[in-house]
C-alpha positions in Angstrom: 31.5 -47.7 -54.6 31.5 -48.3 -51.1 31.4 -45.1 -48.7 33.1 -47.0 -45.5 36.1 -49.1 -45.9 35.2 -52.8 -45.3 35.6 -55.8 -46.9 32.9 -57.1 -48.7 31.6 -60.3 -46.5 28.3 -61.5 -45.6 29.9 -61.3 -41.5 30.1 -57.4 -42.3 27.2 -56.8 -44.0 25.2 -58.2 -41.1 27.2 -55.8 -38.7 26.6 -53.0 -40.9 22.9 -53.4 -40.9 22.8 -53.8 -37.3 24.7 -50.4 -36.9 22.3 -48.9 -39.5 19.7 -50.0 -37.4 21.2 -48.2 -33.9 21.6 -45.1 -36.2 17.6 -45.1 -37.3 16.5 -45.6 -34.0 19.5 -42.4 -32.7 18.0 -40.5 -35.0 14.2 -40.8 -34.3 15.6 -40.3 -30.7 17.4 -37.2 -31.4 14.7 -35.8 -34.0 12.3 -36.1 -31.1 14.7 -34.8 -28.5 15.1 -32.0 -31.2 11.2 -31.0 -31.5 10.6 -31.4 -27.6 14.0 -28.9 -27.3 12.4 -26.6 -29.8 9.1 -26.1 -28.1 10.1 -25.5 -25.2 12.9 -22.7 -26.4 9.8 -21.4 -28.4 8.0 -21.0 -25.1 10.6 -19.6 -23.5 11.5 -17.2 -25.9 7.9 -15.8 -25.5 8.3 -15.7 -21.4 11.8 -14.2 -21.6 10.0 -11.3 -24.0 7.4 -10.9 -21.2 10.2 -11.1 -18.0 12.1 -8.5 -20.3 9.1 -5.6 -20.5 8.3 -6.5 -17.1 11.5 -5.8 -16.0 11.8 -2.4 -17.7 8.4 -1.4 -16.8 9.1 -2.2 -13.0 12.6 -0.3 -13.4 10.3 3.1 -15.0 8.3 2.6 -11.6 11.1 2.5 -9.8 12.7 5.5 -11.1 9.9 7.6 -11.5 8.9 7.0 -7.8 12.1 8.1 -6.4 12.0 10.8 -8.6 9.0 12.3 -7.3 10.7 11.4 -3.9 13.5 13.4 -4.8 11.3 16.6 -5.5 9.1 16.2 -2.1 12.2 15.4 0.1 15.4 16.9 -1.5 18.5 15.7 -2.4 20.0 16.1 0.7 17.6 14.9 3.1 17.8 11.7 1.0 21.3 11.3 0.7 21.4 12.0 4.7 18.7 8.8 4.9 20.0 6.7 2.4 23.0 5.0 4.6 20.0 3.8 6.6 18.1 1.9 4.5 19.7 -1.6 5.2 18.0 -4.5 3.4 19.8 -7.6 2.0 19.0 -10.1 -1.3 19.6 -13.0 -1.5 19.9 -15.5 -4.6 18.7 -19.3 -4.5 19.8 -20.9 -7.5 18.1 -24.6 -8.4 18.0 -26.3 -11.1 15.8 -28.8 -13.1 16.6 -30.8 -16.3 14.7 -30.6 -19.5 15.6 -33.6 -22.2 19.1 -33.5 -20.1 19.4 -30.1 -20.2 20.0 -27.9 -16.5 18.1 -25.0 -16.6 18.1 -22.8 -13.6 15.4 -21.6 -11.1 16.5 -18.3 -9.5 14.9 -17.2 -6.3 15.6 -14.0 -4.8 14.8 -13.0 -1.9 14.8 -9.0 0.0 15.3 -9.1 4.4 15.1 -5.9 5.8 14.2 -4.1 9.2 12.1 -1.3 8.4 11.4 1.3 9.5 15.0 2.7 8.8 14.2 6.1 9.4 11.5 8.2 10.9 8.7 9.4 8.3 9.0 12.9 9.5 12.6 12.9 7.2 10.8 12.0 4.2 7.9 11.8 2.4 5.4 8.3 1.3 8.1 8.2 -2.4 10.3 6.9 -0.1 9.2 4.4 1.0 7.4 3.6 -2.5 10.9 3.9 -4.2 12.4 1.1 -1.7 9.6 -0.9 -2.5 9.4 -0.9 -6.4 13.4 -1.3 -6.3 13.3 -4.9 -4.4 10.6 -5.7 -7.3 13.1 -4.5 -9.9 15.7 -7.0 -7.9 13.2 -9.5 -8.1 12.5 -9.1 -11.9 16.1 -8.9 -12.5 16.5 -12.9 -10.6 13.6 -13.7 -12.9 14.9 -12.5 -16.0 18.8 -13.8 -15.6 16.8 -17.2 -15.3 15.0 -16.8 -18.4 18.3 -15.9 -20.2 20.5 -18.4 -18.6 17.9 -21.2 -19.7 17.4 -19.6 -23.1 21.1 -19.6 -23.8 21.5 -23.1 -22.9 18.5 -24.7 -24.6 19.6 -22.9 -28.0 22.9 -24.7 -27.6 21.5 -28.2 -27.2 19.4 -27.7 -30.0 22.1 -26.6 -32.1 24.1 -29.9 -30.8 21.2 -32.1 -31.6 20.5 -31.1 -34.8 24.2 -31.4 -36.0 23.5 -35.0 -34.8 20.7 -34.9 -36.3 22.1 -33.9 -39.6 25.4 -36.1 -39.3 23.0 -39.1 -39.1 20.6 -38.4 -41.3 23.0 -36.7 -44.2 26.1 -38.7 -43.7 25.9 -41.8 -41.6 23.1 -43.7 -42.6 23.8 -43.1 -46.3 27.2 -44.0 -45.7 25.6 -47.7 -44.4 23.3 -47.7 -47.0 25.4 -47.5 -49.6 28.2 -49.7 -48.1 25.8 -52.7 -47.4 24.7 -52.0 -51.1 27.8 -52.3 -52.0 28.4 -55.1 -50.4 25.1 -56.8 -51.6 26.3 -56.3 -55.1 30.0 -57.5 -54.7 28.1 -60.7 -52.6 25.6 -61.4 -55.9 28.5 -60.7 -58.2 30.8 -63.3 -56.3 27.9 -65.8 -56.4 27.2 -65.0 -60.0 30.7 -66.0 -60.9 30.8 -69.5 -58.8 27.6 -70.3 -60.6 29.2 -70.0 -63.6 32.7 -71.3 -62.6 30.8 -74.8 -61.6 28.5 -74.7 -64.6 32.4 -74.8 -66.4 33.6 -78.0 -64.0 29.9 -79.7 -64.4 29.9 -79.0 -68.1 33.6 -80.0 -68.7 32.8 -83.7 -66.2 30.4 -84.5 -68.7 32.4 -84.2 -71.5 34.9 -86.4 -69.8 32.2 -89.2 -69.1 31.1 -89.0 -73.0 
């Protein structure tokens, strides 16, 4: 039983085997595509774990520094110097393209004008503090990054391997059987003129006896 509606001629059994052929080579193309996707995702996965612990080890830092800071200098001294500490981030975003895919490549970077304030208002977990804070916003740039490009490499895979599937579980039987199908109604038809013109050849000798 034929899969996809045709009729059974020789003209579309030769298309069919040529679009069984396009869908072999899509899906070698898309298996690969598939396996190059998933190593890399692998890979990433591993570097978005590290970025991740970085992160939250640089944010422990951060805090524990400005709570030390906060002991030394006071609450109030600091809230008194904290209008003055005036530095700015800014976010590059590029991208690059893996198997068609855009990943992102964030780059952050911290201007500032130290010194803001004079040291004699606070102690060295000041300045400590300000620094392991632009590494947490620098670890933060990295880590979005390695999300972003983690969320959308999962997706393609997904995408490819329902291609991947579709051809594999449902199109290329679907020729296979059809052109099978076709074969057989082809042989049948010829099976049946063979015999209809062994009738007319034996019934032409008969007449000539």
């Amino acid at each position: 039983m034929a899969l996809l509606k045709v009729v059974p001629t020789k003209s579309n059994m030769l298309r069919l085997k040529r679009d069984l052929s396009f869908a072999r080579e899509g899906y070698e193309l898309l298996e690969q595509k598939r396996q190059i996707l998933v190593v890399e995702l692998m890979a990433l996965m591993d570097k978005t774990i590290e970025a991740q612990e970085k992160m939250e080890k640089t944010i422990a830092i951060a805090f524990e520094a400005l709570k030390r800071d906060l002991l030394i200098t006071g609450r109030r001294n600091l809230g008194r110097v904290a209008p003055a500490v005036n530095f700015r981030a800014e976010v590059d975003v590029h991208f690059r393209r893996v198997m068609g895919v855009s990943l992102p490549q964030v780059e952050v970077k911290t201007r500032d004008a130290a010194p803001y304030f004079s040291p004699v208002e606070t102690s060295a977990w000041t300045e400590e503090a300000i620094l392991r804070f632009k590494e947490v916003l620098l670890d933060i740039g990295r880590l979005a990054e390695m999300r972003i490009s983690l969320i959308r490499l999962a997706e393609e895979v997904r995408k490819t391997m329902r291609r991947v599937n579709a051809l594999e579980k449902i199109a290329i039987p679907n020729f296979v059987e059809t052109i099978k199908y076709i074969q057989d109604s082809l042989e049948e038809s010829e099976r049946g003129m063979i015999a209809v013109l062994k009738q007319v050849k034996k019934r032409l000798e008969q007449k000539r006896r």
